[in-house]
PDB file with one MODEL, atoms N, CA, C and O in Angstrom:
MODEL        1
ATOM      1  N   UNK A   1       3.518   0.210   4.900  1.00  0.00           N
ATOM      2  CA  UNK A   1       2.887   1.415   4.448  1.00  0.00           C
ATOM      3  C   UNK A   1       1.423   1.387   4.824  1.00  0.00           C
ATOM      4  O   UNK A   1       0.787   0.340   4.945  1.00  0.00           O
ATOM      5  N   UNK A   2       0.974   2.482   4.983  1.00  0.00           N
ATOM      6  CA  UNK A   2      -0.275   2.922   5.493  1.00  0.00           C
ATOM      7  C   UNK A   2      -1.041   3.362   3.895  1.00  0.00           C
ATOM      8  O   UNK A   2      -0.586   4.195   3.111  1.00  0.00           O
ATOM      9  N   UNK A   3      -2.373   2.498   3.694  1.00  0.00           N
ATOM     10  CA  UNK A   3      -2.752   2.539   2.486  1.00  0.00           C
ATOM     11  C   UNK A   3      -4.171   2.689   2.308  1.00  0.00           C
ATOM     12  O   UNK A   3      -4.794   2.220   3.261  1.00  0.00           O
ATOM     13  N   UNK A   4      -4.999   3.262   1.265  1.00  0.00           N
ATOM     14  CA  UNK A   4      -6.266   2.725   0.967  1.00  0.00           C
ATOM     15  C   UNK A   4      -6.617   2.278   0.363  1.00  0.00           C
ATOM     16  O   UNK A   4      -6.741   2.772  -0.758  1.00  0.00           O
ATOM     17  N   UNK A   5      -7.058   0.963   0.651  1.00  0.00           N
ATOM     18  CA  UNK A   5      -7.275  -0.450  -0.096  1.00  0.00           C
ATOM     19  C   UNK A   5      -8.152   0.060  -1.985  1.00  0.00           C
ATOM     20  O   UNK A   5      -7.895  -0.267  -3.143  1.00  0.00           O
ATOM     21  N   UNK A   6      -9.441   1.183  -1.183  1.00  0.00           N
ATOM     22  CA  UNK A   6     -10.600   1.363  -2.088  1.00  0.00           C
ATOM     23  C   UNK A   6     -10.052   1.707  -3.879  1.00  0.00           C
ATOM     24  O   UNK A   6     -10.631   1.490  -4.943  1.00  0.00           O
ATOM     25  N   UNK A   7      -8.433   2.443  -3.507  1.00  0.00           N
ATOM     26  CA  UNK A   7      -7.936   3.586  -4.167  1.00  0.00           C
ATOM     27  C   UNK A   7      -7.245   2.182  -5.198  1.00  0.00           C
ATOM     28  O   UNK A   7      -7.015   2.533  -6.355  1.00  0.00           O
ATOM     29  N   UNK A   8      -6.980   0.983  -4.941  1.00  0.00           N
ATOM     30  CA  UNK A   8      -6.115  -0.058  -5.497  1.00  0.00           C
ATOM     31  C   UNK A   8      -7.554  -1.424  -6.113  1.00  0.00           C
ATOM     32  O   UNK A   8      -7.441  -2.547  -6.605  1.00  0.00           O
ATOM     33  N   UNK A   9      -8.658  -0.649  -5.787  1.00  0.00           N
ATOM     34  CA  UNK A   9      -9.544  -2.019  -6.414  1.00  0.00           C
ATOM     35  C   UNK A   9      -9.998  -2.793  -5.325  1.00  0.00           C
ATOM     36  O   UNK A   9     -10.947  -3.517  -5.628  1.00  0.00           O
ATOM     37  N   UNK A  10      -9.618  -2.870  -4.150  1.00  0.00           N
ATOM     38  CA  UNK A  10      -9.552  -3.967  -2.863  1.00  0.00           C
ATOM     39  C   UNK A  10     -10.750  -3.310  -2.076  1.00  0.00           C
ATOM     40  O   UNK A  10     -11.039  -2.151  -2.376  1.00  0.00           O
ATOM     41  N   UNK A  11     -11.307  -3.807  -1.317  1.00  0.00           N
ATOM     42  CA  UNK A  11     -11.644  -3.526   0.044  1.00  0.00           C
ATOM     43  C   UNK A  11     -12.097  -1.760   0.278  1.00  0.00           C
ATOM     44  O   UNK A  11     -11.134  -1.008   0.125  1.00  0.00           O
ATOM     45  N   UNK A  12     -13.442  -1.064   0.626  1.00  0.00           N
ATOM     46  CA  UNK A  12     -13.021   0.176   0.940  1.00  0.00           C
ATOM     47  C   UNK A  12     -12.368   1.347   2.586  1.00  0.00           C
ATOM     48  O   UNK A  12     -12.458   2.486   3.044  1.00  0.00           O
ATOM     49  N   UNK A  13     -11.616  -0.277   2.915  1.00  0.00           N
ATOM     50  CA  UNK A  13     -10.665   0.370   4.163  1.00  0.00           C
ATOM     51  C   UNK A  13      -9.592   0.855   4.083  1.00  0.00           C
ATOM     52  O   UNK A  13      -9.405   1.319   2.958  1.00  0.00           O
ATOM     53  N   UNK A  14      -8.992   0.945   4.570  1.00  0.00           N
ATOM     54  CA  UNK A  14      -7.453   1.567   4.987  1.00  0.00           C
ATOM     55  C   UNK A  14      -6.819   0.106   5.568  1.00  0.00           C
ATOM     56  O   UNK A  14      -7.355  -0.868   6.096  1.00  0.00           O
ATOM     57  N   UNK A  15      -5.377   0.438   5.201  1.00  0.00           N
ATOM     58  CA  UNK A  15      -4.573  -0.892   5.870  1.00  0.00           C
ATOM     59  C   UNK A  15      -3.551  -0.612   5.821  1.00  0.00           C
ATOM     60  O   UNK A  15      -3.274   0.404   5.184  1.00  0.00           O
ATOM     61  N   UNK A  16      -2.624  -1.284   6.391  1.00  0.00           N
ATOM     62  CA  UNK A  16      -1.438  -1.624   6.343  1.00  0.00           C
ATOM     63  C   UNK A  16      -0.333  -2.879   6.235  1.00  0.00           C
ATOM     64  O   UNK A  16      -0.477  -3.860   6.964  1.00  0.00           O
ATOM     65  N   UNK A  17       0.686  -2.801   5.362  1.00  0.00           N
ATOM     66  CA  UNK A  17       1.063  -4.050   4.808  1.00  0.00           C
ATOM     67  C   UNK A  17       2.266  -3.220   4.186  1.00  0.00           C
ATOM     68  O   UNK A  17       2.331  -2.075   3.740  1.00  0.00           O
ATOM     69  N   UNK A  18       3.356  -4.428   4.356  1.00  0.00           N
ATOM     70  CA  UNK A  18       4.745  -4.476   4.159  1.00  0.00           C
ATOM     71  C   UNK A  18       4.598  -4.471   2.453  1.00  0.00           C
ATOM     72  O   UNK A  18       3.860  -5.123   1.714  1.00  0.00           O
ATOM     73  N   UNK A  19       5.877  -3.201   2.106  1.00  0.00           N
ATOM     74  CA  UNK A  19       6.238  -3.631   0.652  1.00  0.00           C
ATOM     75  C   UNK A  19       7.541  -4.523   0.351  1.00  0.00           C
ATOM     76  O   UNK A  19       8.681  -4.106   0.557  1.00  0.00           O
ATOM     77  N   UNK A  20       7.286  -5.623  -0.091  1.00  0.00           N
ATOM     78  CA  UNK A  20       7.924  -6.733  -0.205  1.00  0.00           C
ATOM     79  C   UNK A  20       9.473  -6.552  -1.762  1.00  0.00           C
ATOM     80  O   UNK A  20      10.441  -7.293  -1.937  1.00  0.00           O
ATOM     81  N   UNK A  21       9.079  -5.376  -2.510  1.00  0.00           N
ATOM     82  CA  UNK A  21      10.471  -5.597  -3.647  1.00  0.00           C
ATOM     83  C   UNK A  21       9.772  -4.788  -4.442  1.00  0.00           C
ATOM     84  O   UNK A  21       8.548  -4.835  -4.562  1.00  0.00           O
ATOM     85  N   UNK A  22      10.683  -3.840  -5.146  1.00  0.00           N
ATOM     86  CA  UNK A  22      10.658  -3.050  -6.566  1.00  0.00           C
ATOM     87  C   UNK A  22      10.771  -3.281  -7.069  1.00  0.00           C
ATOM     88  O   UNK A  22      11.690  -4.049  -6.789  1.00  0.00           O
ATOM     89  N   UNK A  23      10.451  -3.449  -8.876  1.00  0.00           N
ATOM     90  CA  UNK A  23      10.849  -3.924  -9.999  1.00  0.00           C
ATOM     91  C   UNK A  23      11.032  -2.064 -11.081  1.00  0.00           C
ATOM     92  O   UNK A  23      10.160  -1.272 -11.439  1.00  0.00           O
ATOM     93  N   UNK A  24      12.644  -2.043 -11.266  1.00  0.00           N
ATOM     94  CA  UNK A  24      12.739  -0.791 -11.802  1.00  0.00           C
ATOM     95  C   UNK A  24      12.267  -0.758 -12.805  1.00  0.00           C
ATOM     96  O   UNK A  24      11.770   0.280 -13.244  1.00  0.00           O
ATOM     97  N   UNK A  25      12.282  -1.815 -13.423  1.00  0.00           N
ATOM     98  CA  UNK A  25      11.948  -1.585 -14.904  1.00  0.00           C
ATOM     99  C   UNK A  25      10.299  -1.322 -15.734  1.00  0.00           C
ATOM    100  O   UNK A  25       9.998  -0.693 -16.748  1.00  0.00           O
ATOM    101  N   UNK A  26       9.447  -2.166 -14.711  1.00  0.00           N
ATOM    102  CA  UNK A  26       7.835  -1.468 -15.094  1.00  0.00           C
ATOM    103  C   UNK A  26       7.334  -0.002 -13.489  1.00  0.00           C
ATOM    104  O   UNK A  26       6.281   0.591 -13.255  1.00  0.00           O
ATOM    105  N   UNK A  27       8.758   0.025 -12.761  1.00  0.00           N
ATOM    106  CA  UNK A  27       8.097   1.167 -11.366  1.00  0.00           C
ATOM    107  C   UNK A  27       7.098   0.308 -10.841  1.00  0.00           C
ATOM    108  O   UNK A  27       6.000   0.835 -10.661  1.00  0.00           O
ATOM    109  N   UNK A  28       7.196  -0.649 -10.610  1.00  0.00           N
ATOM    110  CA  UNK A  28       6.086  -1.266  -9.771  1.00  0.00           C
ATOM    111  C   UNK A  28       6.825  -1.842  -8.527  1.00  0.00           C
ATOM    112  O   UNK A  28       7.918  -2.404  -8.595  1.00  0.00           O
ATOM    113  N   UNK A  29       5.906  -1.584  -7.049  1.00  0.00           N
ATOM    114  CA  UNK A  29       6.483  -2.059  -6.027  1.00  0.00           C
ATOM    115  C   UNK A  29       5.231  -3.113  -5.693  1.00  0.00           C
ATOM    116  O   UNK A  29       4.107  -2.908  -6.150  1.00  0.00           O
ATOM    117  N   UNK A  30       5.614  -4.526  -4.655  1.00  0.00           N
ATOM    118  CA  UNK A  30       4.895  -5.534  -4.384  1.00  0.00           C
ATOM    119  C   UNK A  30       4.476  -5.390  -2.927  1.00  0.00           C
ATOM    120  O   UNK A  30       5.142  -4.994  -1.970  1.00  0.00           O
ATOM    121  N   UNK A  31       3.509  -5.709  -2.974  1.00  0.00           N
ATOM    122  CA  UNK A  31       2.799  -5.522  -1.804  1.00  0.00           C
ATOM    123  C   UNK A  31       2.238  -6.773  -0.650  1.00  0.00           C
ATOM    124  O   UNK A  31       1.078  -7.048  -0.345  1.00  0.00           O
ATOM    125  N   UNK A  32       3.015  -7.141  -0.356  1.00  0.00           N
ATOM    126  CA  UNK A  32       3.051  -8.403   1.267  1.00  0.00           C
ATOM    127  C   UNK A  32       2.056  -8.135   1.765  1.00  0.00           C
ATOM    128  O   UNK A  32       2.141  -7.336   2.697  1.00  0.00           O
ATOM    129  N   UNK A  33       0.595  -8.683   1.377  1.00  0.00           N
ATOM    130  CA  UNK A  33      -0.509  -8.214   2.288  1.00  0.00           C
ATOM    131  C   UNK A  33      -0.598  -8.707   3.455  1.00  0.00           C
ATOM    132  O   UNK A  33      -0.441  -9.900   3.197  1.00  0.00           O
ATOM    133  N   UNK A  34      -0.803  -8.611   5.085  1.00  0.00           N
ATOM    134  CA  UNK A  34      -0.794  -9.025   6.193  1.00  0.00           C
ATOM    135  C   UNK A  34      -1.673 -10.162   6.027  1.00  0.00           C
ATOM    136  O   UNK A  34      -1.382 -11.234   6.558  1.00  0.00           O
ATOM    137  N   UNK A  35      -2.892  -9.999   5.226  1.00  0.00           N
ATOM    138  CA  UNK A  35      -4.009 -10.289   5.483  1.00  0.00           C
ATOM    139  C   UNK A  35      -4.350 -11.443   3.913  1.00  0.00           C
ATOM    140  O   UNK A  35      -5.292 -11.525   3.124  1.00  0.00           O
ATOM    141  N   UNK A  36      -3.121 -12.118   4.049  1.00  0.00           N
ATOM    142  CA  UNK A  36      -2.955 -12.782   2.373  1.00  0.00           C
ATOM    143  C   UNK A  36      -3.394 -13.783   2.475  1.00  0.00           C
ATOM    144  O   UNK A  36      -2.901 -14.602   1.699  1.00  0.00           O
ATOM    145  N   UNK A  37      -4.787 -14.453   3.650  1.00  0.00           N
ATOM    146  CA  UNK A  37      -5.888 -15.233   3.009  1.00  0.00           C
ATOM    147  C   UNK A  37      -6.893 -14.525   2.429  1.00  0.00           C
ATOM    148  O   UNK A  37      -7.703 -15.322   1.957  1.00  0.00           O
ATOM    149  N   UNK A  38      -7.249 -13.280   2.227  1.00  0.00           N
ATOM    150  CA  UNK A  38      -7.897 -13.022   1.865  1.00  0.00           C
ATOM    151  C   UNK A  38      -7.710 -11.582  -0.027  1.00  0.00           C
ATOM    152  O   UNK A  38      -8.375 -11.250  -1.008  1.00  0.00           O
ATOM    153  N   UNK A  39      -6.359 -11.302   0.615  1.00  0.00           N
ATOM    154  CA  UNK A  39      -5.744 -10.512  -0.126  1.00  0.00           C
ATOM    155  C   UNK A  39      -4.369 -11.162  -0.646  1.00  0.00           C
ATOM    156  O   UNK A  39      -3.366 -11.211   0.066  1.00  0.00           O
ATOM    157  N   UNK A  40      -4.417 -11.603  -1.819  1.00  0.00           N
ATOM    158  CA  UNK A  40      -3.013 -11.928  -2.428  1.00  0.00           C
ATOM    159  C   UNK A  40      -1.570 -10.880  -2.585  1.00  0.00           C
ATOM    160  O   UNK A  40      -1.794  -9.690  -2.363  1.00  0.00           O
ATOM    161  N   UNK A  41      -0.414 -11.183  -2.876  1.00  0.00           N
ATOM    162  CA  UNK A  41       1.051  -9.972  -3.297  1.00  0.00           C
ATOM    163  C   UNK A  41       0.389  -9.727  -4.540  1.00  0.00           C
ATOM    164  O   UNK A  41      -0.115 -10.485  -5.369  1.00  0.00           O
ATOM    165  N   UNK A  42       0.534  -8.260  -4.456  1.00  0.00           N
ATOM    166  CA  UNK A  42      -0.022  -7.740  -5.582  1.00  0.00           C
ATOM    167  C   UNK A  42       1.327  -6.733  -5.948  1.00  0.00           C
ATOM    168  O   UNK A  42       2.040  -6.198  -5.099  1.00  0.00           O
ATOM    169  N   UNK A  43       1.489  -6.617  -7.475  1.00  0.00           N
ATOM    170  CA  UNK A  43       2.059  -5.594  -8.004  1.00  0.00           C
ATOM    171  C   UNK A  43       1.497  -4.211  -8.079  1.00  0.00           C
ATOM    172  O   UNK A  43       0.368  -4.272  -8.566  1.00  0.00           O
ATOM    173  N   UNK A  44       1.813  -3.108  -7.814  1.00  0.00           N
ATOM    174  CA  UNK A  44       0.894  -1.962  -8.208  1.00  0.00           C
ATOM    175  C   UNK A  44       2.078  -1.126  -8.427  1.00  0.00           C
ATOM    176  O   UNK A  44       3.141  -1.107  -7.807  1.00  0.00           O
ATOM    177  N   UNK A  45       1.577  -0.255  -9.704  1.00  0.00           N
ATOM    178  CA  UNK A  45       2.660   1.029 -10.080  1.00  0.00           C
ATOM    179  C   UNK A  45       2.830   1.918  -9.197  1.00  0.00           C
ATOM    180  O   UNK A  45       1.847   2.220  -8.522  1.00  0.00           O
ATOM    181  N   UNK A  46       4.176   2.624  -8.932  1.00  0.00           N
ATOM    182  CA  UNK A  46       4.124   3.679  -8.176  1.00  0.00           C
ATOM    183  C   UNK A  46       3.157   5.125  -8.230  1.00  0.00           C
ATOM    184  O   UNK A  46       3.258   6.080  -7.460  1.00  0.00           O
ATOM    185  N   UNK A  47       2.342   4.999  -9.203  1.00  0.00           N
ATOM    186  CA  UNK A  47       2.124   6.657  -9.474  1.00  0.00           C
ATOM    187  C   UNK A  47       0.214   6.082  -8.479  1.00  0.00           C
ATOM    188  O   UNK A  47      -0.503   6.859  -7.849  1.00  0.00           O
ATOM    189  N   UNK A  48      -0.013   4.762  -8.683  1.00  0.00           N
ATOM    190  CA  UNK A  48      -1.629   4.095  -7.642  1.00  0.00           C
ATOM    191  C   UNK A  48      -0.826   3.691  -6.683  1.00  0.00           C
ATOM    192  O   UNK A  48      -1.720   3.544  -5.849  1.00  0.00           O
ATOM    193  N   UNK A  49       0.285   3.341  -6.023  1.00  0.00           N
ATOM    194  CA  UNK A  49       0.280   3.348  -4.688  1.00  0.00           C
ATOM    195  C   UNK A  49       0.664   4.541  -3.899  1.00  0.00           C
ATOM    196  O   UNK A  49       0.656   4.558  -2.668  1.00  0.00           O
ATOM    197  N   UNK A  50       1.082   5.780  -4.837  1.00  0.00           N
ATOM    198  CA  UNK A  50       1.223   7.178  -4.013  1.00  0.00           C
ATOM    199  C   UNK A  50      -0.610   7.451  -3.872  1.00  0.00           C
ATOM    200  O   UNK A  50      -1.131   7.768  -2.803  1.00  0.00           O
ATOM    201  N   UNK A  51      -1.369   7.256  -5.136  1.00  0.00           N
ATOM    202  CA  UNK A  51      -2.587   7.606  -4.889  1.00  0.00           C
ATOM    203  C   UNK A  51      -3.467   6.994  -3.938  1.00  0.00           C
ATOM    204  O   UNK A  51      -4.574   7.456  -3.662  1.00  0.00           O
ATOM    205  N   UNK A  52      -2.801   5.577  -3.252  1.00  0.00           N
ATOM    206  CA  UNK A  52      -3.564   5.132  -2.363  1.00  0.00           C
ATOM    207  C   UNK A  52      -2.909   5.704  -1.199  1.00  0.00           C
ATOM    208  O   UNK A  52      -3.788   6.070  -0.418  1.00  0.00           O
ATOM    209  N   UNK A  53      -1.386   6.014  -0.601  1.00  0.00           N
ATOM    210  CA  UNK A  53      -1.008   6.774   0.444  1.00  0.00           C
ATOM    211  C   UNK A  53      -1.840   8.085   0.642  1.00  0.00           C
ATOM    212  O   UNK A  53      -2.447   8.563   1.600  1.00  0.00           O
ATOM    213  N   UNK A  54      -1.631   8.455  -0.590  1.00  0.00           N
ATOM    214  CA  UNK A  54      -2.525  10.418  -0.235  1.00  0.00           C
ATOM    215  C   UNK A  54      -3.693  10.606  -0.187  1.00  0.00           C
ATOM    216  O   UNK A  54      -4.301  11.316  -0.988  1.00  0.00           O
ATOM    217  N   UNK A  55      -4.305   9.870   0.965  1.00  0.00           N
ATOM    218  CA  UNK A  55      -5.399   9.527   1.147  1.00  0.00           C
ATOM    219  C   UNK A  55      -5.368  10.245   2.890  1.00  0.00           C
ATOM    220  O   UNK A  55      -4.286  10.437   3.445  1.00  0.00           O
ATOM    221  N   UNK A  56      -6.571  10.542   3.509  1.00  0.00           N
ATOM    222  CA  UNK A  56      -6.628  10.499   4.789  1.00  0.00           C
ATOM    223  C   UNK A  56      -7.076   9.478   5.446  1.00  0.00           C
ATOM    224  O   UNK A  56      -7.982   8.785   4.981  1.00  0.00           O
ATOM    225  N   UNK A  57      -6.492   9.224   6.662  1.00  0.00           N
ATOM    226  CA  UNK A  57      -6.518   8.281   7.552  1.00  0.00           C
ATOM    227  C   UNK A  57      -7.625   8.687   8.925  1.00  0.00           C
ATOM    228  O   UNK A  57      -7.325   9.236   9.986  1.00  0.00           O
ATOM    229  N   UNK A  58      -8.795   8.261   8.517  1.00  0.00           N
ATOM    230  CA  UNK A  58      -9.986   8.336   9.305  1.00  0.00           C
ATOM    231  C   UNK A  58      -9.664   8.157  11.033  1.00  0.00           C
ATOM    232  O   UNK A  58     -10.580   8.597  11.728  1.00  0.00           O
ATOM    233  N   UNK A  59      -8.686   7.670  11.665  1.00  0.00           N
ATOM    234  CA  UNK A  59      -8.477   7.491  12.903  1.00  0.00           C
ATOM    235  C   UNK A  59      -7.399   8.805  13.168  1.00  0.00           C
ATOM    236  O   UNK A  59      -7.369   9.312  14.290  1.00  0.00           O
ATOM    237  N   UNK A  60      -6.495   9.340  12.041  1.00  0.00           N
ATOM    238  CA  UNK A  60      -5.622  10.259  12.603  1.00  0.00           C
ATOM    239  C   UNK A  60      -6.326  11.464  12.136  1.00  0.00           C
ATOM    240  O   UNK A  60      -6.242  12.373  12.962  1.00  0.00           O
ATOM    241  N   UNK A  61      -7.087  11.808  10.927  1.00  0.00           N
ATOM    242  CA  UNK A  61      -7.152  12.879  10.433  1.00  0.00           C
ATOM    243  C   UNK A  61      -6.089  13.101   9.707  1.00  0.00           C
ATOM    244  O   UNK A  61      -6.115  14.198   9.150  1.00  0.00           O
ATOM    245  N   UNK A  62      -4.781  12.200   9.428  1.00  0.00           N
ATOM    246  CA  UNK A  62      -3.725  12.674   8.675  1.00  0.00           C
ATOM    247  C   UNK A  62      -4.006  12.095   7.332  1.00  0.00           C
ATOM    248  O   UNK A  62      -4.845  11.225   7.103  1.00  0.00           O
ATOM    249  N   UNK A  63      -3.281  12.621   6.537  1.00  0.00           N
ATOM    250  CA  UNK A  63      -2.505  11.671   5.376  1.00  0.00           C
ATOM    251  C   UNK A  63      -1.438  10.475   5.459  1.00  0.00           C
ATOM    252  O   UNK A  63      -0.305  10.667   5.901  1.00  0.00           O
ATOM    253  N   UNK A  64      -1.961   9.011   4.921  1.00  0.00           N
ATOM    254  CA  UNK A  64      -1.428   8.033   5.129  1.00  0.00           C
ATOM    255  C   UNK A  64       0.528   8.378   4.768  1.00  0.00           C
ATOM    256  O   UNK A  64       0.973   9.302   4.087  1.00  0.00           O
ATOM    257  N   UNK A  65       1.368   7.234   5.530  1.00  0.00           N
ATOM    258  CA  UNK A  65       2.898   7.292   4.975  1.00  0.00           C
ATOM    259  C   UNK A  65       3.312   5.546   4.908  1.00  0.00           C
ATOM    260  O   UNK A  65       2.833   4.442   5.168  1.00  0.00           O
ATOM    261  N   UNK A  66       4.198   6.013   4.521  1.00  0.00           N
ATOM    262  CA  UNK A  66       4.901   4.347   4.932  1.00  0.00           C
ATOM    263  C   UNK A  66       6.372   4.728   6.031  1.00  0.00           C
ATOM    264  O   UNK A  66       6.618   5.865   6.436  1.00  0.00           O
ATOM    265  N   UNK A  67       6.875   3.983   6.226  1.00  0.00           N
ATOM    266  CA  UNK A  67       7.630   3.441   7.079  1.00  0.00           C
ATOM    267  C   UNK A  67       9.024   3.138   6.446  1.00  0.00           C
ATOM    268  O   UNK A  67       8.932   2.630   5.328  1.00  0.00           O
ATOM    269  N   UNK A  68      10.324   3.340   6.916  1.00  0.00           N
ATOM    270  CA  UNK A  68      11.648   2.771   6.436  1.00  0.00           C
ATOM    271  C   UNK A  68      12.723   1.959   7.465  1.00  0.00           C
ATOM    272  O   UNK A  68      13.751   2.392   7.987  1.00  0.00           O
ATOM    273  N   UNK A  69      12.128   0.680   7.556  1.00  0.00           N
ATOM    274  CA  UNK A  69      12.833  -0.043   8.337  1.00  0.00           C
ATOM    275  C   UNK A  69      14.426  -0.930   8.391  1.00  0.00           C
ATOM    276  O   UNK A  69      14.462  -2.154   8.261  1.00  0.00           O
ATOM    277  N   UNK A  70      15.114  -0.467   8.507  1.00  0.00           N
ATOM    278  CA  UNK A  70      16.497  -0.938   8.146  1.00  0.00           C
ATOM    279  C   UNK A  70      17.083  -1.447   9.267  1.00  0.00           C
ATOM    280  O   UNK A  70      16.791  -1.181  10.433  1.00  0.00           O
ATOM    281  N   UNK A  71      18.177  -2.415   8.743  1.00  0.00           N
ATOM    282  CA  UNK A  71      19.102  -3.367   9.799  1.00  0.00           C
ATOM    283  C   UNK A  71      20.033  -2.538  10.278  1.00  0.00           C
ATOM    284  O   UNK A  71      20.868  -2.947  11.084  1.00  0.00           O
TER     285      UNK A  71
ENDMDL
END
């Protein structure tokens, strides 16, 4: 997923990083940071990681998305 770090407490860039597992029961998805010497897996609720997607993406002019990669 395509994210902004600023919107989650982190960093005030944009990034991208694999979501690693859902937990249904608190709506929180985990976040596989690429960059996990410097950024640890973090939990974040779904309602702050939509608020870090709906963000614009300074290189496209778009609004950030994520990705659905399947076998």
């Amino acid at each position: 997923m395509n994210y902004q770090r600023s919107v989650l407490g982190q960093s005030k860039s944009g990034h991208i990083s694999p979501l690693a597992a859902y937990h249904e029961q608190s709506d929180r998805f985990l976040i596989e940071d690429v960059a996990s010497y410097k950024y640890p897996p973090v939990w974040v609720s779904t309602e702050n990681l939509w608020k870090a997607m709906n963000t614009t993406d300074s290189s496209s002019q778009k609004t950030r998305c994520y990705l659905v990669v399947r076998q």
